[in-house]
KEKE-3310 file (N, C-alpha, C; in steps of 0.2 Angstrom, whole numbers, plus 5000, padded with zeros to 4 digits):
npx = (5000:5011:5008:4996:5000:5009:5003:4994:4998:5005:4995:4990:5001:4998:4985:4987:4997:4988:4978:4970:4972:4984:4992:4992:4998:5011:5019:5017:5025:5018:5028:5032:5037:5045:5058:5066:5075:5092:5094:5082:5068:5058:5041:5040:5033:5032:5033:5029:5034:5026:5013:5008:4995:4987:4968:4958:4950:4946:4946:4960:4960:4969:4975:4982:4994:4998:5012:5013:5024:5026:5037:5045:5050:5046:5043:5037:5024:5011:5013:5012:5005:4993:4995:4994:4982:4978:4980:4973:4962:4961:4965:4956:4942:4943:4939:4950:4954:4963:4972:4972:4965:4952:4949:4943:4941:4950:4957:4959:4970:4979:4987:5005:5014:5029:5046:5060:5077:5086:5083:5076:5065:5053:5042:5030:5016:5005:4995:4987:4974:4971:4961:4962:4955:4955:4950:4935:4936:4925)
npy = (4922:4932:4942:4947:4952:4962:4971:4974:4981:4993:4999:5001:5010:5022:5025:5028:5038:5049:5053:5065:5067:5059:5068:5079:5074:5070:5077:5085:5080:5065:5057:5042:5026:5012:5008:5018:5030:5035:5047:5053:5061:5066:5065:5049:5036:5018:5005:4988:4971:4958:4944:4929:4921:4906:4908:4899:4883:4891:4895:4904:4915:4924:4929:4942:4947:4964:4974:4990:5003:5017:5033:5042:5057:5064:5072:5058:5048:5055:5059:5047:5040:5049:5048:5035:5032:5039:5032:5021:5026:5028:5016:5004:4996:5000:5005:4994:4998:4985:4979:4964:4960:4955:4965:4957:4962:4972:4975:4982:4975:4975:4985:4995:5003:5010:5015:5015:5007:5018:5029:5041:5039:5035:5022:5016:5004:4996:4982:4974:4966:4957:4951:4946:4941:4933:4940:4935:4934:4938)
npz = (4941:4943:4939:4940:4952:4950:4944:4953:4962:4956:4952:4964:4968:4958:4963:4975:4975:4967:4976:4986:5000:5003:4997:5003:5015:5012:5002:4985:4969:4979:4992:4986:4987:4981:4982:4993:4989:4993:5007:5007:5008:5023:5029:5021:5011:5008:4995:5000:5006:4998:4996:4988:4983:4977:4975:4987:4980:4968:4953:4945:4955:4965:4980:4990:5002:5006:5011:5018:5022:5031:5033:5046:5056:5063:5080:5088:5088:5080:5068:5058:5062:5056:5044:5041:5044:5031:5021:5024:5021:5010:5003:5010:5004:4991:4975:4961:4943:4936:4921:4915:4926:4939:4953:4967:4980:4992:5007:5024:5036:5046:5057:5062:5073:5077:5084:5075:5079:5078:5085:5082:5070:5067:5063:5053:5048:5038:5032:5021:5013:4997:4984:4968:4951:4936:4922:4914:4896:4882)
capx = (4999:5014:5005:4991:5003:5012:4997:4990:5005:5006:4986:4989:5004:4994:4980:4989:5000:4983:4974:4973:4974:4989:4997:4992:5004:5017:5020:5015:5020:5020:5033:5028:5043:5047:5067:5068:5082:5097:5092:5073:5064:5053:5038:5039:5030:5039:5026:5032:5034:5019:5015:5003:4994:4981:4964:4958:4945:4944:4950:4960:4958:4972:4977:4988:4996:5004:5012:5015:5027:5027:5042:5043:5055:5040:5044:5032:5021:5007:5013:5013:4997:4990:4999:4992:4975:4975:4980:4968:4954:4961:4964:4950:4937:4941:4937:4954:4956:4969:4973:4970:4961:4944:4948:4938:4940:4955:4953:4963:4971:4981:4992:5008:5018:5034:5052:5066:5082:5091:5080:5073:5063:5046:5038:5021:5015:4999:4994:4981:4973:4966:4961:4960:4953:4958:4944:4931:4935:4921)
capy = (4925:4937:4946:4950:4956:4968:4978:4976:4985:4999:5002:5004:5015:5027:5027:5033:5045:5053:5054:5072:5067:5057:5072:5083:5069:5066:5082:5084:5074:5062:5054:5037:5024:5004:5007:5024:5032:5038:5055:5054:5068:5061:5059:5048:5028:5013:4999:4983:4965:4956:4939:4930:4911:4903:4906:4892:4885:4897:4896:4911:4918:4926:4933:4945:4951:4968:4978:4997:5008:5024:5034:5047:5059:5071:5071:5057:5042:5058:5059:5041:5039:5054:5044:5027:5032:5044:5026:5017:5029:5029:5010:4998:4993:5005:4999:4999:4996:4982:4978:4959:4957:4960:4966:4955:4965:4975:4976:4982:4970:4980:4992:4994:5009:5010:5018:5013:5007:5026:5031:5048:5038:5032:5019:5011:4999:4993:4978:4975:4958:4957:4947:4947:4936:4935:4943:4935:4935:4937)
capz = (4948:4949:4934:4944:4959:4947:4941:4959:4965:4950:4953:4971:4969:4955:4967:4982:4969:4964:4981:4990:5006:5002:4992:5010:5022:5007:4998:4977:4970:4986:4993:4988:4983:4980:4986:4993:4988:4998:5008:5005:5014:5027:5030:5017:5011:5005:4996:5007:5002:4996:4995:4985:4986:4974:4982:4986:4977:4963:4946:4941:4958:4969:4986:4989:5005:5002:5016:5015:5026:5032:5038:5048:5058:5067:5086:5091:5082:5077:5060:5055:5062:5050:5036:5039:5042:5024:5018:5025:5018:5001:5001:5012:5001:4987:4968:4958:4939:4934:4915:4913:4932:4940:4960:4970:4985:4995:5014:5029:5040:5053:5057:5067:5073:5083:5084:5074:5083:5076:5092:5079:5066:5069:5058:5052:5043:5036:5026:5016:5008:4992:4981:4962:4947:4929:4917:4908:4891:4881)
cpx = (5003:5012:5000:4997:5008:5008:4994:4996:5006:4999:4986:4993:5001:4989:4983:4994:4995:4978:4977:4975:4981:4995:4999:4998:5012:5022:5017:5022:5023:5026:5033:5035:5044:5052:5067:5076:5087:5094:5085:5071:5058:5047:5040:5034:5034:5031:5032:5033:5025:5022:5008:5004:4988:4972:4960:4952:4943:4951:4954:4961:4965:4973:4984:4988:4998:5006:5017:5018:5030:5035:5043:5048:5051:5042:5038:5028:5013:5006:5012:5006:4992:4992:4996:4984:4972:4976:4975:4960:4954:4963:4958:4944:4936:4941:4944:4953:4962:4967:4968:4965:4957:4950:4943:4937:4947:4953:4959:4966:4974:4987:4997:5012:5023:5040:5057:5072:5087:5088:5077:5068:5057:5044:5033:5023:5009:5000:4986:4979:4970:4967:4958:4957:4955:4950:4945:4933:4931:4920)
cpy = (4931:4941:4950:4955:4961:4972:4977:4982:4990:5003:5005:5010:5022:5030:5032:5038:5050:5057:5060:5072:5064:5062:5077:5082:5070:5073:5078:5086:5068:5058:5045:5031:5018:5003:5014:5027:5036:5048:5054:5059:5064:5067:5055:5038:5024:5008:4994:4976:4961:4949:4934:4922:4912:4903:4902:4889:4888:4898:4904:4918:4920:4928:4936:4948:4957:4973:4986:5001:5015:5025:5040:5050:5066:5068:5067:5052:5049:5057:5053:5039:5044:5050:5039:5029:5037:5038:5021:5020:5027:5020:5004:5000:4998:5002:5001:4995:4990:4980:4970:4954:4959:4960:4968:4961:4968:4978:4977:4978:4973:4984:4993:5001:5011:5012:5012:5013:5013:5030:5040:5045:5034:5028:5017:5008:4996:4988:4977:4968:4959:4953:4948:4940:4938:4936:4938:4936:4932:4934)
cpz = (4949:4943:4936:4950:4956:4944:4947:4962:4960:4952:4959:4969:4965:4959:4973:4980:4970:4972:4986:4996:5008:5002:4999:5016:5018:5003:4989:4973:4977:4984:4993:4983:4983:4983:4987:4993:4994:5000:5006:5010:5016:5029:5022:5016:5006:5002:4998:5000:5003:4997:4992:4984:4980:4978:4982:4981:4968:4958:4945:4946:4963:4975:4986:4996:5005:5010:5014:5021:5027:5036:5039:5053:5063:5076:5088:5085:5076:5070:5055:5056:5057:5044:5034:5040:5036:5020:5018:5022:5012:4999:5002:5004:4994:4980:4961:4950:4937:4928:4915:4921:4935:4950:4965:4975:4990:5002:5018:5033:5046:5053:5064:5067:5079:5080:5084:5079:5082:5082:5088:5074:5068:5060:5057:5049:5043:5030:5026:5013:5003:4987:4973:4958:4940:4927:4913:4902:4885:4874)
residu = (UNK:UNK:UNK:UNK:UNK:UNK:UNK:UNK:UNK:UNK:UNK:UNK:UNK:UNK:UNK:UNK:UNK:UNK:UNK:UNK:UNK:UNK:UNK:UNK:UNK:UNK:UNK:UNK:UNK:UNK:UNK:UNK:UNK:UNK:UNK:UNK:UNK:UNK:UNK:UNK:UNK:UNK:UNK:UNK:UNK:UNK:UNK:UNK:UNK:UNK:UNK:UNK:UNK:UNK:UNK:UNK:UNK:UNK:UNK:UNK:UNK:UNK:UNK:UNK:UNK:UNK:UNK:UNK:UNK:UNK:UNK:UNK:UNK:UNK:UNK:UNK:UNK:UNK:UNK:UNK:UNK:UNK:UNK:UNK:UNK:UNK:UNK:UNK:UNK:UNK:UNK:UNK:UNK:UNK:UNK:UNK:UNK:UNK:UNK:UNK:UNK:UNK:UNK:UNK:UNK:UNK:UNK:UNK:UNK:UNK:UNK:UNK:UNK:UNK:UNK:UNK:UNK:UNK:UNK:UNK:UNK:UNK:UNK:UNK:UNK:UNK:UNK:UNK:UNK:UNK:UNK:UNK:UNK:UNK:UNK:UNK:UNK:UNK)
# end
């Protein structure tokens, strides 16, 4: 299971690495990070905590919640909104390769955007559900 969530989580972040409208919100190469480091230039994206269940039913089948946040320092939630909707292009229903898993499907779930307690730093966050399976070996 968490074999599936670590090449689903690799695939995402290459995907949104590669994609131009990403590159356009994030700078090249985007700002795109797991622990962002000390001093990060903002705008920048964190991928979030995940969480992943047996899907029911289904041999071999996964679900994964995965959540991704934006950060932002633009006078106003604009920026964050530009951010999370260049996410949501390049991620809803998009087709991605994993090594040893087929990806049933990758879907939006919702989206959230509000001012950190620093009173300058504006947030998002979008999550995402998706559900993989182990490949067919033939």
């Amino acid at each position: 299971m968490m074999v599936a969530s670590w090449d689903l989580q690799k695939a995402i972040y290459q995907h949104l690495r590669n994609d131009e409208a990403i590159k356009a919100e994030l700078g090249t190469p985007a700002r795109i990070y797991d622990d962002a480091p000390p001093g990060a230039v903002f705008p920048y994206l964190t991928l979030g905590e995940t969480r992943t269940s047996d899907w029911k039913g289904v041999d071999g089948g996964v679900e994964h919640e995965l959540k991704l946040y934006v950060f932002s320092r633009y006078a106003g939630r604009r920026e964050v909104k530009r951010i999370l909707s260049a996410v949501y292009d390049a991620l809803h229903e998009t087709a991605l390769t994993l090594p040893d898993h087929e990806l049933v499907n990758l879907r939006f779930v919702f989206g959230d955007v509000f001012r950190r307690q620093d009173g300058e730093t504006y947030q998002g966050v979008a999550r995402f559900r998706a559900v993989t399976h182990e490949k067919e070996i033939s």
